[in-house]
Biopython code that builds the backbone (N, CA, C, O; Angstrom):
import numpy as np
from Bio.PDB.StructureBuilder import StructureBuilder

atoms = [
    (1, "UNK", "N", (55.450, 139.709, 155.371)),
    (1, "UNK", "CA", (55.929, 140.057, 154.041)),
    (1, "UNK", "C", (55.670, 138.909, 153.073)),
    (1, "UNK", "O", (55.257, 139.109, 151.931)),
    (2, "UNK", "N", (55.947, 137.606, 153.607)),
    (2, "UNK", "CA", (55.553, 136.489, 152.535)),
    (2, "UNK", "C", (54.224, 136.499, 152.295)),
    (2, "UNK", "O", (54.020, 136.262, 151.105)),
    (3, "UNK", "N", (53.313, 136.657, 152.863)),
    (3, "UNK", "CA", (51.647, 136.891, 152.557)),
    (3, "UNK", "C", (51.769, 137.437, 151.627)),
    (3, "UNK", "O", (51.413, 136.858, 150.601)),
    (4, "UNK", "N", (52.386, 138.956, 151.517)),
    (4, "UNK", "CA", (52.171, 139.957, 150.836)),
    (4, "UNK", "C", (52.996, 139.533, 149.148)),
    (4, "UNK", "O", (52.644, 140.178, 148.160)),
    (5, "UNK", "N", (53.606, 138.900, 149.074)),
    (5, "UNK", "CA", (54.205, 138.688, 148.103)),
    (5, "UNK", "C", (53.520, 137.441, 147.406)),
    (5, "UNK", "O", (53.544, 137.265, 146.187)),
    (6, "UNK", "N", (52.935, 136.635, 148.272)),
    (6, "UNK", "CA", (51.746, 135.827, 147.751)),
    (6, "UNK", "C", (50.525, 136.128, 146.826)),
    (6, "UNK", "O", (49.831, 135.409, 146.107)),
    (7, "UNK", "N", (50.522, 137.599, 147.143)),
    (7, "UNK", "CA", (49.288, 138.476, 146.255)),
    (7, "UNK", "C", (50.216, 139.254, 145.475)),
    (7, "UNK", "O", (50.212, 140.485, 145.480)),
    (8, "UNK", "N", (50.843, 138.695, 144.947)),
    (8, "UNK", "CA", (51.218, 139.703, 144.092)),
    (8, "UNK", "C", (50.837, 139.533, 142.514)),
    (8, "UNK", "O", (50.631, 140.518, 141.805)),
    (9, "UNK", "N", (50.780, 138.511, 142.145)),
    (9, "UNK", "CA", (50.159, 137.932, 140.856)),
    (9, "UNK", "C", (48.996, 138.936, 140.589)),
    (9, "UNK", "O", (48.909, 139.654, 139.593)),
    (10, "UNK", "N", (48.088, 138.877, 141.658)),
    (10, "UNK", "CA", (47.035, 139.889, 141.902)),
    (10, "UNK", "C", (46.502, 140.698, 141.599)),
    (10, "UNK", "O", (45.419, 140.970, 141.080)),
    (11, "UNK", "N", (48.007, 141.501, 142.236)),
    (11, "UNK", "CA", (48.284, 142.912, 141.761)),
    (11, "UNK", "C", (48.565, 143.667, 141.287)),
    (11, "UNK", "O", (48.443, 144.869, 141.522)),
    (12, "UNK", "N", (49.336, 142.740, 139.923)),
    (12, "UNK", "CA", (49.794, 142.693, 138.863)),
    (12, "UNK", "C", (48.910, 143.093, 137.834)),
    (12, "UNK", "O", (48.979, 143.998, 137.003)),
    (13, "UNK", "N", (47.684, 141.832, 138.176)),
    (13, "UNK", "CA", (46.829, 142.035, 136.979)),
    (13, "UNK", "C", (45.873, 143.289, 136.826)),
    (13, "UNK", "O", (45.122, 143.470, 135.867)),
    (14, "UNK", "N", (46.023, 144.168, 137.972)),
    (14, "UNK", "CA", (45.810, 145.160, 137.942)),
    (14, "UNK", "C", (46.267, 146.259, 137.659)),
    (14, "UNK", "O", (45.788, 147.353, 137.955)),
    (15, "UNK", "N", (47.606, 145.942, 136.834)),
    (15, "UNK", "CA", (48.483, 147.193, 136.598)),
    (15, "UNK", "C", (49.364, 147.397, 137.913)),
    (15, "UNK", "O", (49.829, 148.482, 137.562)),
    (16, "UNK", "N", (49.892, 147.197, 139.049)),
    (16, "UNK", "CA", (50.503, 147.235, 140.451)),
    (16, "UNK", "C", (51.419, 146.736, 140.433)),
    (16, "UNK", "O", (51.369, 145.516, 140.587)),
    (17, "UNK", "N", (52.770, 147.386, 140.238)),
    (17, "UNK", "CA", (53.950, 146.672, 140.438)),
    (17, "UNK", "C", (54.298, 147.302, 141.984)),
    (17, "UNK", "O", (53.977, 148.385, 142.475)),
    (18, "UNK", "N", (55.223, 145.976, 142.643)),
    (18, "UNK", "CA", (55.336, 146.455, 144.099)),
    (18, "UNK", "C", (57.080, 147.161, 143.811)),
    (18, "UNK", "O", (57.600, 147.113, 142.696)),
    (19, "UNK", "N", (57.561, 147.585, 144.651)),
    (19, "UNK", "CA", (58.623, 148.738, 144.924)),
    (19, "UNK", "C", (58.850, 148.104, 146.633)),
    (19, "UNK", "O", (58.101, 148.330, 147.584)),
    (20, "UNK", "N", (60.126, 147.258, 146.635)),
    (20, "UNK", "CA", (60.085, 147.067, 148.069)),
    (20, "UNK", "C", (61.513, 147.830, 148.460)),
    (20, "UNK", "O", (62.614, 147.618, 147.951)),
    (21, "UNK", "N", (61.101, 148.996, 149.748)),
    (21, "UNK", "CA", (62.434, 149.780, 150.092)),
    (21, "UNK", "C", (62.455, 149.446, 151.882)),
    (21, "UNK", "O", (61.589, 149.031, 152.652)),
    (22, "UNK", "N", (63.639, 149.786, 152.032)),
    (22, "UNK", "CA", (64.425, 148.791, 153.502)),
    (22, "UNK", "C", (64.223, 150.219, 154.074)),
    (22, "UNK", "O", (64.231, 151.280, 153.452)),
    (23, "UNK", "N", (64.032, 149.995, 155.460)),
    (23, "UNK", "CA", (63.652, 151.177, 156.252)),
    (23, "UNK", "C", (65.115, 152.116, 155.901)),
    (23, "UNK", "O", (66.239, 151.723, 155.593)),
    (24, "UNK", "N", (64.598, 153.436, 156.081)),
    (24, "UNK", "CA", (65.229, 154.608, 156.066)),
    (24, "UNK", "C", (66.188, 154.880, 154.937)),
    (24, "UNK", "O", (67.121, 155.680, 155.003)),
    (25, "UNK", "N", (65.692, 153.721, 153.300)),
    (25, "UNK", "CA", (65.818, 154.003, 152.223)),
    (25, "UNK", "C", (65.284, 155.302, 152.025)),
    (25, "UNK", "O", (64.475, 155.852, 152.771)),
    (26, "UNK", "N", (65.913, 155.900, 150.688)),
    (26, "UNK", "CA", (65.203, 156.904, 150.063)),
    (26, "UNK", "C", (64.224, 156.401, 149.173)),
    (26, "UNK", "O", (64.427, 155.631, 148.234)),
    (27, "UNK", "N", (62.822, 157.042, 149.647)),
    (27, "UNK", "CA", (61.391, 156.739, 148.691)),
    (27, "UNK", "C", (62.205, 156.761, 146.990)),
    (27, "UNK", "O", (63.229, 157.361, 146.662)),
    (28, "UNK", "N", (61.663, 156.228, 146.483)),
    (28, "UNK", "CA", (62.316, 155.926, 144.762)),
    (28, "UNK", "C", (60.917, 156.428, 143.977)),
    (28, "UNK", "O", (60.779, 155.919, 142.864)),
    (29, "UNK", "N", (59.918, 157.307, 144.379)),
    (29, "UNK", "CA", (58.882, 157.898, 143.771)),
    (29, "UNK", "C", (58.776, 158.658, 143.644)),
    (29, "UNK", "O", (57.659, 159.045, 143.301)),
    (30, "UNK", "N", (59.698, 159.447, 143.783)),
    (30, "UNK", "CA", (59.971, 160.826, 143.375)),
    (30, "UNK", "C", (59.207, 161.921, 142.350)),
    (30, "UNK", "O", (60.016, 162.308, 141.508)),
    (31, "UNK", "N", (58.275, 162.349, 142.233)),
    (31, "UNK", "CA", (57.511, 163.052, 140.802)),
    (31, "UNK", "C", (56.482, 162.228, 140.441)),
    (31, "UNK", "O", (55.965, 162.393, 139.336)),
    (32, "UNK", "N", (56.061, 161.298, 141.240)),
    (32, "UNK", "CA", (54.852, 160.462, 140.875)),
    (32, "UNK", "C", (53.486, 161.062, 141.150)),
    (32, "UNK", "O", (53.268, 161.484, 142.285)),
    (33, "UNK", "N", (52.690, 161.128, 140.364)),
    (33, "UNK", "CA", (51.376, 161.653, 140.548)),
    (33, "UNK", "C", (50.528, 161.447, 141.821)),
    (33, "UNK", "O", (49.965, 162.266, 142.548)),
    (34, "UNK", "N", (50.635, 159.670, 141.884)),
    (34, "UNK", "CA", (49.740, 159.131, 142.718)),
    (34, "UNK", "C", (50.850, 157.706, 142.671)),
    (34, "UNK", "O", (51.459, 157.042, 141.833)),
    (35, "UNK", "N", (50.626, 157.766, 144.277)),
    (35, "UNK", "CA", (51.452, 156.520, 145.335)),
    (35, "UNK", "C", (50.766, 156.310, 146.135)),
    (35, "UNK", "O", (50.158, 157.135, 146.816)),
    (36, "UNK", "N", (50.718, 154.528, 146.243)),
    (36, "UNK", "CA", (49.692, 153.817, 147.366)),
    (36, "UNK", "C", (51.066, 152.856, 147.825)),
    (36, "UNK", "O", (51.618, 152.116, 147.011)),
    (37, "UNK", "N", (51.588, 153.012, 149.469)),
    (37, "UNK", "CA", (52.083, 152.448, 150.243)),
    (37, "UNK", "C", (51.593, 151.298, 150.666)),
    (37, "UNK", "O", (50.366, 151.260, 150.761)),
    (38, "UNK", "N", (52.159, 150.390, 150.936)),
    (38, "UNK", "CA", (51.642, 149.354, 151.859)),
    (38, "UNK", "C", (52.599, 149.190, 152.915)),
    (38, "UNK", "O", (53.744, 148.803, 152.682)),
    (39, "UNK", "N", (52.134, 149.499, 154.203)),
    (39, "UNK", "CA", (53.491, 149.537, 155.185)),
    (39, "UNK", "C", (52.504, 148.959, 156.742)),
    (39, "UNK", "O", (51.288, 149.046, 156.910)),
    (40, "UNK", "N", (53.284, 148.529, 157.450)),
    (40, "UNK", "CA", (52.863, 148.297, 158.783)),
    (40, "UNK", "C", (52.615, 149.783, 159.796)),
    (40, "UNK", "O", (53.603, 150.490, 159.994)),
    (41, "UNK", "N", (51.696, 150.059, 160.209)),
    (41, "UNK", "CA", (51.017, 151.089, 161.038)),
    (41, "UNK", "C", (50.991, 150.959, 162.601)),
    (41, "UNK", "O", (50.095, 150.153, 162.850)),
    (42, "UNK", "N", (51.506, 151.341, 163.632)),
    (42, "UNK", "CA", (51.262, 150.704, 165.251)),
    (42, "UNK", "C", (50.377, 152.003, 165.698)),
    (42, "UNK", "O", (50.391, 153.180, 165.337)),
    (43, "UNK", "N", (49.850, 151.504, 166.343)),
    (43, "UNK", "CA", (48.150, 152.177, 166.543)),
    (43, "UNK", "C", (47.090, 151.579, 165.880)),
    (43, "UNK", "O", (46.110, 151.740, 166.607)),
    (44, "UNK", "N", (46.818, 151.061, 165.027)),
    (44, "UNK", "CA", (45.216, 150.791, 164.562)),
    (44, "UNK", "C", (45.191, 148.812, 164.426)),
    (44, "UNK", "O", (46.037, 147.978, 164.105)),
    (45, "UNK", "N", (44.049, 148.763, 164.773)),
    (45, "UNK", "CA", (43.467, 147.865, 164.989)),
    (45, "UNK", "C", (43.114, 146.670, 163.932)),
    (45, "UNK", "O", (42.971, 145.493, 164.265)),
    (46, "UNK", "N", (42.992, 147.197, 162.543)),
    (46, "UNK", "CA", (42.759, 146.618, 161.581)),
    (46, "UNK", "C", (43.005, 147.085, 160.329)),
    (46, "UNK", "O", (43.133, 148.308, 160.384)),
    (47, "UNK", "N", (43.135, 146.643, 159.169)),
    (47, "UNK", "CA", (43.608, 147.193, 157.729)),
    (47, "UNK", "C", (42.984, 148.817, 157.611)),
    (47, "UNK", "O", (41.787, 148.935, 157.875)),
    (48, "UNK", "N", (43.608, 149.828, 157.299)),
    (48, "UNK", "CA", (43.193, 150.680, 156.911)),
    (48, "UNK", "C", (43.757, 152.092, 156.139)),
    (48, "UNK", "O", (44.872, 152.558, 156.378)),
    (49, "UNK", "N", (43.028, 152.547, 155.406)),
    (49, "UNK", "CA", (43.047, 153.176, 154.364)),
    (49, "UNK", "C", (43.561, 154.570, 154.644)),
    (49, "UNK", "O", (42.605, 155.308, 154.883)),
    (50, "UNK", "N", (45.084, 155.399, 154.720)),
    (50, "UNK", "CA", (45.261, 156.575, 155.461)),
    (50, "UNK", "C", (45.327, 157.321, 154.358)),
    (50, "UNK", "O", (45.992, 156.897, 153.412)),
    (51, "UNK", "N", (44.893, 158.124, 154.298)),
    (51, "UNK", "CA", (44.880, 159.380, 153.271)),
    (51, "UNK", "C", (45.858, 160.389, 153.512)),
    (51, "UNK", "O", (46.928, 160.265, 154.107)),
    (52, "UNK", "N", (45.223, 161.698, 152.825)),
    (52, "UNK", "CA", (46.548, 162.496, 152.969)),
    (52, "UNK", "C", (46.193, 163.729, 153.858)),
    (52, "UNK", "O", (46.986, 164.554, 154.311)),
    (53, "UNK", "N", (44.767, 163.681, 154.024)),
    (53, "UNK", "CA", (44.341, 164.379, 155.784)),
    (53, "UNK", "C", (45.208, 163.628, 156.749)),
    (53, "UNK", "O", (46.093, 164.153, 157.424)),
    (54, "UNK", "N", (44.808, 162.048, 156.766)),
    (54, "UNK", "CA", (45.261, 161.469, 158.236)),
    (54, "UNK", "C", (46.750, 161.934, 157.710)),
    (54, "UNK", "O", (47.289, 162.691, 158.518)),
    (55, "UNK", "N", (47.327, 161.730, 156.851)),
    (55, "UNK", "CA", (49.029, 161.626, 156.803)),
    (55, "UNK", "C", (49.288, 163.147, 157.588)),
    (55, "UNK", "O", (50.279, 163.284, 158.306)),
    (56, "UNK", "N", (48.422, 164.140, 157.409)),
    (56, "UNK", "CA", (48.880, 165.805, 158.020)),
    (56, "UNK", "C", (48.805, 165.284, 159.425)),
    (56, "UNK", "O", (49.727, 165.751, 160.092)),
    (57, "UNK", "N", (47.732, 164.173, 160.361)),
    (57, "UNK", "CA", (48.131, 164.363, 161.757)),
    (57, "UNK", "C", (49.008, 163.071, 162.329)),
    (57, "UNK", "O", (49.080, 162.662, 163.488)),
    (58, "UNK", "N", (49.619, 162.593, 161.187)),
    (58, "UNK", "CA", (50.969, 161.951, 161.649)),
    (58, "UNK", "C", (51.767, 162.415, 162.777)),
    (58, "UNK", "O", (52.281, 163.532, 162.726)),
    (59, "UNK", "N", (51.917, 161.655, 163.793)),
    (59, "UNK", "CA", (52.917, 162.057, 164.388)),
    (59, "UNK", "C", (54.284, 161.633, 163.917)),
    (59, "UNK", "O", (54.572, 160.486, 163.575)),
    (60, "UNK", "N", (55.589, 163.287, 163.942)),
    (60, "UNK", "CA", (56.643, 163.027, 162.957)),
    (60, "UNK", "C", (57.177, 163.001, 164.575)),
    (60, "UNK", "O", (56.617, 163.595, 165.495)),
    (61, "UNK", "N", (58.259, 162.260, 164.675)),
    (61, "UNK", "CA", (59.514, 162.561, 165.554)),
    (61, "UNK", "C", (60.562, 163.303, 165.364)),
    (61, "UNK", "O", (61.157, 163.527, 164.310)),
    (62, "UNK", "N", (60.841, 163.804, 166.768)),
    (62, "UNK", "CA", (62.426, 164.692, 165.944)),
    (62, "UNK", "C", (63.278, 163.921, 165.605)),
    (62, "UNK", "O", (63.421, 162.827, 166.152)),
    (63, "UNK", "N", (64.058, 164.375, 164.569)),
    (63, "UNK", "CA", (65.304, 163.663, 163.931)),
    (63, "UNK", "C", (66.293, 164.113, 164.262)),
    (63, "UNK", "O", (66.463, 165.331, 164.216)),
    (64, "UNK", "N", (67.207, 163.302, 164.678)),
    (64, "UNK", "CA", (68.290, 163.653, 165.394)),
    (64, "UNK", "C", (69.865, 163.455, 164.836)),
    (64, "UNK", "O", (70.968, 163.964, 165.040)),
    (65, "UNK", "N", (69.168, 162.202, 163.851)),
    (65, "UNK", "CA", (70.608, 161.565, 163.019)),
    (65, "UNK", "C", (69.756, 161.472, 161.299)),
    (65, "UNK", "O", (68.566, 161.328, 161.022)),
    (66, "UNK", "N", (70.791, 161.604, 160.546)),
    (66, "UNK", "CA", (69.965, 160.966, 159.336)),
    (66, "UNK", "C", (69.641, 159.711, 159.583)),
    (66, "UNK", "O", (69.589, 159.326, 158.415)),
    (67, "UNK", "N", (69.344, 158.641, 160.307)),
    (67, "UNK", "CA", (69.133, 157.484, 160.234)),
    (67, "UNK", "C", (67.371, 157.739, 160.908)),
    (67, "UNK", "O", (66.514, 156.855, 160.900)),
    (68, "UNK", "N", (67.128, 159.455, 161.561)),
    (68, "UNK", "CA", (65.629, 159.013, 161.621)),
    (68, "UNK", "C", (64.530, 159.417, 160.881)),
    (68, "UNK", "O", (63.367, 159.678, 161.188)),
    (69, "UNK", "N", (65.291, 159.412, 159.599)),
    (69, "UNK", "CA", (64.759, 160.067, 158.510)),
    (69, "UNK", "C", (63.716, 158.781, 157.744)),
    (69, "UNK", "O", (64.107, 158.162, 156.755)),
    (70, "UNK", "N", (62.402, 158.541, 158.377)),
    (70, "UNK", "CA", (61.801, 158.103, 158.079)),
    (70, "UNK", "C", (60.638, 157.886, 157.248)),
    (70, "UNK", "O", (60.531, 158.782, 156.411)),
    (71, "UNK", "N", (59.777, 157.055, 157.190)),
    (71, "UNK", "CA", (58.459, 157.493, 156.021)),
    (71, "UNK", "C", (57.637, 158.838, 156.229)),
    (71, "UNK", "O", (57.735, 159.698, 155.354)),
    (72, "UNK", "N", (57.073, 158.999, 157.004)),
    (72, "UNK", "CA", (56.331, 159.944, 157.077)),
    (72, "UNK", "C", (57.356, 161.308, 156.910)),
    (72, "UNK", "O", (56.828, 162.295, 156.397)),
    (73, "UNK", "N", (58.583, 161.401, 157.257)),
    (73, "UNK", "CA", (59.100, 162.924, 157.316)),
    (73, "UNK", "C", (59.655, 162.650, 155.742)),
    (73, "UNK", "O", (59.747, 163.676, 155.069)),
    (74, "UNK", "N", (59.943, 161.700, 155.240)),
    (74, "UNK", "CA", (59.990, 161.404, 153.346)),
    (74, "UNK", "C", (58.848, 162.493, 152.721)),
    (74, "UNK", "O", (58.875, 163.534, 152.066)),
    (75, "UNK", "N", (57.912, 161.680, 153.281)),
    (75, "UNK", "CA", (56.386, 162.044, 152.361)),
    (75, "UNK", "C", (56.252, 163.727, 152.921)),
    (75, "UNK", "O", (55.901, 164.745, 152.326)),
    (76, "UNK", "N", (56.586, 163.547, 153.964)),
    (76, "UNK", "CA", (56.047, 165.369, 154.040)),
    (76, "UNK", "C", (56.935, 166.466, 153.185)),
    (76, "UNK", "O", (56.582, 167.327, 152.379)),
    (77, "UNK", "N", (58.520, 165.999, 153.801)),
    (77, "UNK", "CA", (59.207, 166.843, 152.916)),
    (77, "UNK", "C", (59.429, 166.898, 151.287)),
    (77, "UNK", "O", (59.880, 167.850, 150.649)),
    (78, "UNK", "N", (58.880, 165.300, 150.655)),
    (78, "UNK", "CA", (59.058, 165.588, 149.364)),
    (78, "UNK", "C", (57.637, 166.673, 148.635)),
    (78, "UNK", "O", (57.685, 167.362, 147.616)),
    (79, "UNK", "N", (56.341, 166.456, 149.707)),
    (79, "UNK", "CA", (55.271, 167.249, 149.359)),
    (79, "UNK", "C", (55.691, 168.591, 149.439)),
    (79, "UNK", "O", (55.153, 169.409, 148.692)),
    (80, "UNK", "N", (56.504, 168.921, 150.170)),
    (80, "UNK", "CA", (56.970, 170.702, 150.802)),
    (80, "UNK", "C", (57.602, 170.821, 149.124)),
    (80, "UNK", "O", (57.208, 171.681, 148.337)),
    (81, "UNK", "N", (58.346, 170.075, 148.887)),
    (81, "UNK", "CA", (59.264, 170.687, 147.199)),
    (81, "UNK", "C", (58.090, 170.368, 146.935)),
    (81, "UNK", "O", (57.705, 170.369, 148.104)),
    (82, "UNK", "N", (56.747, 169.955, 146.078)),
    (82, "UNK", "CA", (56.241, 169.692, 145.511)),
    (82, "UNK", "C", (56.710, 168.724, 144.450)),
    (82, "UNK", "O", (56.889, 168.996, 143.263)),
    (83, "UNK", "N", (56.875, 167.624, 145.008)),
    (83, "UNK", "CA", (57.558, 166.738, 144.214)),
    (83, "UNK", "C", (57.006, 165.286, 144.286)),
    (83, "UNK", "O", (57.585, 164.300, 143.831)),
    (84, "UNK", "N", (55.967, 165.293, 144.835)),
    (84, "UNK", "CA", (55.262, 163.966, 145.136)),
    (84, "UNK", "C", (53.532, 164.245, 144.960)),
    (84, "UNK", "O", (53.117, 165.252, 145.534)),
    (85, "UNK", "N", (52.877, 163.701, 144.468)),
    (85, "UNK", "CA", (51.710, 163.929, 144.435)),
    (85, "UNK", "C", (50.829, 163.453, 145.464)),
    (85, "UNK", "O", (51.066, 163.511, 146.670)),
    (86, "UNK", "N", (49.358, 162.775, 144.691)),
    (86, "UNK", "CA", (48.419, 162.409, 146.195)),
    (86, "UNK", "C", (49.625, 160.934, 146.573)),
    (86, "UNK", "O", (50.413, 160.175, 146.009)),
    (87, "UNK", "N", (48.920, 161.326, 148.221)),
    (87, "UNK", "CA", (49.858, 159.808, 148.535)),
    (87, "UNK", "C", (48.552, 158.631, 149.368)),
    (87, "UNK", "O", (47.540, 159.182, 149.801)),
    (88, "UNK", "N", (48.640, 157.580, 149.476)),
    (88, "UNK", "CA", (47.649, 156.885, 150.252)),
    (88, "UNK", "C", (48.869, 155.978, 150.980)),
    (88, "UNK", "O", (50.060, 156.171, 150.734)),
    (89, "UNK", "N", (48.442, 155.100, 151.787)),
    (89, "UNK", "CA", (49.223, 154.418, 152.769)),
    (89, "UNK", "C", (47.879, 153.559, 153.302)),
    (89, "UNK", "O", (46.951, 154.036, 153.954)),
    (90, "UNK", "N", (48.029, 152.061, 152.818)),
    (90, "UNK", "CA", (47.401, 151.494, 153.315)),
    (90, "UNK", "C", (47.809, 150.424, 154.347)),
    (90, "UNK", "O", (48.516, 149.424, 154.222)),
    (91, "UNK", "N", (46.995, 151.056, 155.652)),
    (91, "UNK", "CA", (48.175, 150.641, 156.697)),
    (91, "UNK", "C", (47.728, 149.391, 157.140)),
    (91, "UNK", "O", (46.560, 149.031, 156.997)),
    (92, "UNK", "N", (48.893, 148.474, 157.854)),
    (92, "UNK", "CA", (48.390, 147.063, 157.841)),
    (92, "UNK", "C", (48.539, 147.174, 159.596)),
    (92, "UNK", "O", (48.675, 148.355, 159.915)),
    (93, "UNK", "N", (48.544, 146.451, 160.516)),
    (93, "UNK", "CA", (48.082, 146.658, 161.944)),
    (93, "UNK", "C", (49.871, 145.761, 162.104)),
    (93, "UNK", "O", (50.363, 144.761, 161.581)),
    (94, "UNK", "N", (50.360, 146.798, 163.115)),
    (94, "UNK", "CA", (52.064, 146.228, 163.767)),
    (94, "UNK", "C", (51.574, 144.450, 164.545)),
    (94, "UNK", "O", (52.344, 143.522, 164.295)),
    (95, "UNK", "N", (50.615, 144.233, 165.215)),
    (95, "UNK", "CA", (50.330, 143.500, 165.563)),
    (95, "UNK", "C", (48.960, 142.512, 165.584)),
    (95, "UNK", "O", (47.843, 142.976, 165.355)),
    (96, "UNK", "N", (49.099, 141.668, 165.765)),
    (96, "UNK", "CA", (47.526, 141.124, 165.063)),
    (96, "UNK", "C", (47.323, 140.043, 163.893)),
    (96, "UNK", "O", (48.200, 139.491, 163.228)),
    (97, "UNK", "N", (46.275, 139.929, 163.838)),
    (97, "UNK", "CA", (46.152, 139.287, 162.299)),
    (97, "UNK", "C", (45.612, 140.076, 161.014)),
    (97, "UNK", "O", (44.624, 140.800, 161.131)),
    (98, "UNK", "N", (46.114, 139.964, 160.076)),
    (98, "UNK", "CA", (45.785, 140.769, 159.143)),
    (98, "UNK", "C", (44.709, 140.073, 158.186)),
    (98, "UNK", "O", (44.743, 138.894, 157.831)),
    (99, "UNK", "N", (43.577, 141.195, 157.773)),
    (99, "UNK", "CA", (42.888, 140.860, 156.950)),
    (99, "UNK", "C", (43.127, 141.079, 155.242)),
    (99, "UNK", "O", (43.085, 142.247, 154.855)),
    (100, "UNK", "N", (43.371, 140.015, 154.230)),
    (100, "UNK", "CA", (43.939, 140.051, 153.215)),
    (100, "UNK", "C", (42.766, 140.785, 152.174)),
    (100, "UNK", "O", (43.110, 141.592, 151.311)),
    (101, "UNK", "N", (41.600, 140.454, 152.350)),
    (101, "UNK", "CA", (41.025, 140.641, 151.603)),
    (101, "UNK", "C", (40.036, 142.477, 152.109)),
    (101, "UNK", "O", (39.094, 142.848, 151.408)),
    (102, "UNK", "N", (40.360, 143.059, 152.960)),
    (102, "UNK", "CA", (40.388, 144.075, 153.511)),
    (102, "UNK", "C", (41.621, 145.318, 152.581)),
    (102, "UNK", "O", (41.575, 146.506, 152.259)),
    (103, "UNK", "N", (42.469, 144.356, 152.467)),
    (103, "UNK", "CA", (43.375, 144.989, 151.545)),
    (103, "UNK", "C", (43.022, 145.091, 150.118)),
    (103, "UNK", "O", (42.949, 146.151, 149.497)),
    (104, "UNK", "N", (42.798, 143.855, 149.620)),
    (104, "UNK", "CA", (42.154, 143.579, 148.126)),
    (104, "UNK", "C", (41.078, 144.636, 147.779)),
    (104, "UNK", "O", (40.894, 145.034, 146.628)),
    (105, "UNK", "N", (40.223, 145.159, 149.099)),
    (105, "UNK", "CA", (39.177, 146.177, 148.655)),
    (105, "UNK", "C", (39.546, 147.572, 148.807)),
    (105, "UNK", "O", (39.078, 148.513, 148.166)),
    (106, "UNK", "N", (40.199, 147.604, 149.479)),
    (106, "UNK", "CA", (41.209, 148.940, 149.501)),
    (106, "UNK", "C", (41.439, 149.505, 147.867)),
    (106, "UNK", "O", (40.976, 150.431, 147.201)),
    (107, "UNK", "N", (42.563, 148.239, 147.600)),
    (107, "UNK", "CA", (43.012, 148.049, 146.268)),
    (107, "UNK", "C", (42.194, 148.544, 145.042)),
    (107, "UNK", "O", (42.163, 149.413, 144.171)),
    (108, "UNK", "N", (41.626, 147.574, 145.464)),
    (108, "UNK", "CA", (40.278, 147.850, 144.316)),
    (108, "UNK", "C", (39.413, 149.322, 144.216)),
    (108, "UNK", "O", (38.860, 149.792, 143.221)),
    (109, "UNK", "N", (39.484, 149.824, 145.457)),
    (109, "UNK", "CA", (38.513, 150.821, 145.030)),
    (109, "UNK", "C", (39.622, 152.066, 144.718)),
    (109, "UNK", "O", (39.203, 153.064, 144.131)),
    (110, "UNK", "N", (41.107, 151.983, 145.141)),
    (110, "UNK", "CA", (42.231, 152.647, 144.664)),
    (110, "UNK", "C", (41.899, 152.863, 143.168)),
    (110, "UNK", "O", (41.496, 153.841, 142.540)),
    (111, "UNK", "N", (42.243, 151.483, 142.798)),
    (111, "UNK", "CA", (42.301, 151.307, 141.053)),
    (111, "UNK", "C", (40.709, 152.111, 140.722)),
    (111, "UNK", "O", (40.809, 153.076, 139.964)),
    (112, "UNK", "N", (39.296, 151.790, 141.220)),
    (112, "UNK", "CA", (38.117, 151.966, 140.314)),
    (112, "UNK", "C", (38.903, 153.720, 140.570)),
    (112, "UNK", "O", (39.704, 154.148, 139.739)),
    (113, "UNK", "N", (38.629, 154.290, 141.431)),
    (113, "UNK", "CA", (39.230, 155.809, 141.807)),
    (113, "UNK", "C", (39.757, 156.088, 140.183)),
    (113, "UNK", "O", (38.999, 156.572, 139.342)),
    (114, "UNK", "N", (41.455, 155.627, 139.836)),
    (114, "UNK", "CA", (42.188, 155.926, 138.501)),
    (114, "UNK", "C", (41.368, 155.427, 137.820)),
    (114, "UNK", "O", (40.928, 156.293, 137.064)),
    (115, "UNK", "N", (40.864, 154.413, 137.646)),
    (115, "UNK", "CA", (40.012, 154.272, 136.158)),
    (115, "UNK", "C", (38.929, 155.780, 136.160)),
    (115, "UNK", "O", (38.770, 156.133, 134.991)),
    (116, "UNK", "N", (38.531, 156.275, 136.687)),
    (116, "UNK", "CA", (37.955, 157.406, 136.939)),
    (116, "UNK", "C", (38.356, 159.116, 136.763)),
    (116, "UNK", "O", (38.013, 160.294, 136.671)),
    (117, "UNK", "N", (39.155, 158.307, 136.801)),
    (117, "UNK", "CA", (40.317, 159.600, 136.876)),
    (117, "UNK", "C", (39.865, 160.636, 137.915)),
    (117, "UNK", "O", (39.667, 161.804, 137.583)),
    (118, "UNK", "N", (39.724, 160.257, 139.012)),
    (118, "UNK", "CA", (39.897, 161.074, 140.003)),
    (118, "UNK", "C", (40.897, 160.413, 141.124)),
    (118, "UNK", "O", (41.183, 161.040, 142.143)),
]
sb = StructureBuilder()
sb.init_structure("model")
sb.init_model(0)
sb.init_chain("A")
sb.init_seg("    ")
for serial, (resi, resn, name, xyz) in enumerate(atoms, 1):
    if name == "N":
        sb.init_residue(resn, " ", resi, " ")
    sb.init_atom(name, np.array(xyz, "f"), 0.0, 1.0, " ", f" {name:<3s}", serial, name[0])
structure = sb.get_structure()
């Protein structure tokens, strides 16, 4: 997390304000067009870019308590109301070393994307 807050100047100058929520907060994006996550991922190997295909073969767990009311069953159910737009999740690896500037291009081609308006 301190890395990540190290780039934030960054990300700033790109228009990117960060939104930091404590697990099994309620998402605070409620009606947003377009949301790019930055969250830790277990399974993948290196920085990468999940869309909203990969987000459909998420594996969700059953929930058993409200406490396992987590990201992915957030994002699905606020998409079911139609209340969340495109979502991205750029996932960082649970273990490992992370590549910073793997992220930065992520970023970047996020932002060229909106300058585009697509």
């Amino acid at each position: 997390m301190a890395d990540i807050i190290k780039l934030e100047p960054w990300y700033e100058d790109l228009g990117i304000n960060f939104v930091y929520i404590k697990p099994n907060q309620d998402l605070p994006f409620v009606g947003e067009k377009r949301v790019v996550i930055l969250d830790v991922v277990k399974g993948i190997n290196e920085v990468k870019l999940i869309t909203e295909d990969d987000l459909k073969r998420l594996k969700l767990h059953d929930s058993s308590s409200v406490h396992d009311y987590d990201l992915g069953f957030q994002i699905e159910y606020l998409k079911k109301l139609k209340k969340l737009g495109d979502v991205y999740i750029i996932g960082i690896p649970f273990e490992g070393d992370v590549n910073y500037s793997s992220i930065q291009s992520i970023v970047k081609k996020l932002v060229a994307q909106d300058m585009q308006g697509s």
